[in-house]
C-alpha positions as CSV (number, residue, x, y, z in Angstrom):
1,X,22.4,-35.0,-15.0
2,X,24.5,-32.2,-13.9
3,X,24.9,-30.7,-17.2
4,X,21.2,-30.9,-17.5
5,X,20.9,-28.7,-13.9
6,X,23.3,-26.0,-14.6
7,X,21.8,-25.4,-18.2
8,X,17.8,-25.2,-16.4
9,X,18.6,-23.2,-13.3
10,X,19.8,-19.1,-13.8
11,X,21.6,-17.3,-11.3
12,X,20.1,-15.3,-8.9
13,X,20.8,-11.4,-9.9
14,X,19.5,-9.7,-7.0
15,X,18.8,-11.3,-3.4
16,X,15.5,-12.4,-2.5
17,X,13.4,-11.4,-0.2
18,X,13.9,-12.4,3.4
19,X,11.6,-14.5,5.6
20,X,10.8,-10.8,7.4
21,X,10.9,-8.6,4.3
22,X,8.3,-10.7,3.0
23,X,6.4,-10.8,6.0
24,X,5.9,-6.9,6.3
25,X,5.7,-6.9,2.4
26,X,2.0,-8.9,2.6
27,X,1.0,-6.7,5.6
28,X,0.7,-4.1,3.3
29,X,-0.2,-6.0,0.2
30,X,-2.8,-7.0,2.8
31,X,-3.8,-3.5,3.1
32,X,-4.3,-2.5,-0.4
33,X,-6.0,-6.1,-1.3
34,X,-9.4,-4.4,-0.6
35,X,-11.3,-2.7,-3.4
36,X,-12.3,-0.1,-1.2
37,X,-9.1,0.7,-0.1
38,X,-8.0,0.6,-3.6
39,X,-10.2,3.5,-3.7
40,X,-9.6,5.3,-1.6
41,X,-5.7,5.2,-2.0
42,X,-6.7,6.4,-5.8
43,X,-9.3,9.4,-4.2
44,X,-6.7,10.6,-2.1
45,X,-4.0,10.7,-4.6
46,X,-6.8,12.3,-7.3
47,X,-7.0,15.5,-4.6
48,X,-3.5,16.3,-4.5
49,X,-2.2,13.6,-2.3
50,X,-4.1,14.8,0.8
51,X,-7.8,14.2,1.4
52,X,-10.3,14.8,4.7
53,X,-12.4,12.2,5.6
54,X,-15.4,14.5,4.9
55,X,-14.4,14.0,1.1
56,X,-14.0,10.9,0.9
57,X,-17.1,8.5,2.4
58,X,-19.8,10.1,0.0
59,X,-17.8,9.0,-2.9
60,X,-17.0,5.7,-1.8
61,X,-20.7,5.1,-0.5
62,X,-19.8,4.0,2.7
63,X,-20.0,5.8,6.5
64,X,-17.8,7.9,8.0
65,X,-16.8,5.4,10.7
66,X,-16.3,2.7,7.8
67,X,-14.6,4.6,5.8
68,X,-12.1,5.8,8.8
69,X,-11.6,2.1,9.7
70,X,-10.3,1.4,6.1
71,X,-8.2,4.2,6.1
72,X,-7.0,3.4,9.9
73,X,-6.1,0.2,7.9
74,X,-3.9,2.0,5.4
75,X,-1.9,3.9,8.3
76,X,-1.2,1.3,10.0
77,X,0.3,-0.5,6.7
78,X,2.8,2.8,6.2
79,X,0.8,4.2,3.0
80,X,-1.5,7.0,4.8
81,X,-0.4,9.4,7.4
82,X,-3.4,11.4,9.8
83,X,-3.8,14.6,10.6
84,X,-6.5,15.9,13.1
85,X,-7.4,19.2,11.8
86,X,-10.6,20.3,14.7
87,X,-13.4,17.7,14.0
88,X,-11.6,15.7,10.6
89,X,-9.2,13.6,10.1
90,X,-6.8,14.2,6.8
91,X,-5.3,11.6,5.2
92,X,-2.1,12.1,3.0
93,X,-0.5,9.5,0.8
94,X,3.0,8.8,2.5
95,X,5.7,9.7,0.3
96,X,7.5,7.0,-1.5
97,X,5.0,4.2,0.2
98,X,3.9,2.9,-3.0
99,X,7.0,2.8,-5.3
100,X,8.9,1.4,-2.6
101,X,6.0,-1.8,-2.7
102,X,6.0,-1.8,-6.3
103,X,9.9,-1.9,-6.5
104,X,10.5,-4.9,-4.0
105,X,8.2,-6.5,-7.3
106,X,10.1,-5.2,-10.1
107,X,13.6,-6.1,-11.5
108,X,14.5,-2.6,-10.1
109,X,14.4,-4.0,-6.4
């Protein structure tokens, strides 16, 4: 039976994630699980990286205030930073947010 164990099971070539990496990992999976948000991310990556508010609910179809909340969302996950400019709000896309999610998921690490 022994034989039969060591031939199934493969080493492990990187360390896995721990209990609190994972933890802060499906925060902001969390975050981006939401097809507007999705969006958004997308919209404000499509202007450059950096996107007001005021460019952003019209396209999306939604209300400034729900469109803030969803983005207040994506801040607080690490992936957006604000900036009050007067009256709006700009949203940029925090640098290195989203290949450091997609590299705890890859070989890579």
């Amino acid at each position: 039976m022994t034989a039969t164990l060591a031939s199934c099971c493969s080493p492990l070539q990187r360390a896995p994630l721990s209990p609190e990496d994972a933890q802060a990992l499906a925060r902001t999976l969390k975050a981006l699980a939401d097809p507007t948000r999705l969006r958004l991310v997308s919209l404000v990556a499509a202007h450059g990286g950096e996107a007001c508010v005021c460019d952003l609910t019209e396209t999306v179809g939604l209300s400034q205030p729900t469109v803030s909340h969803h983005l207040k969302v994506l801040v607080d996950a690490g992936l957006m930073s604000r900036d009050k400019r007067g009256v709006w709000a700009w949203y940029s896309l925090v640098p290195g947010a989203l290949d450091a999610v997609a590299g705890v998921l890859t070989t890579g690490g």
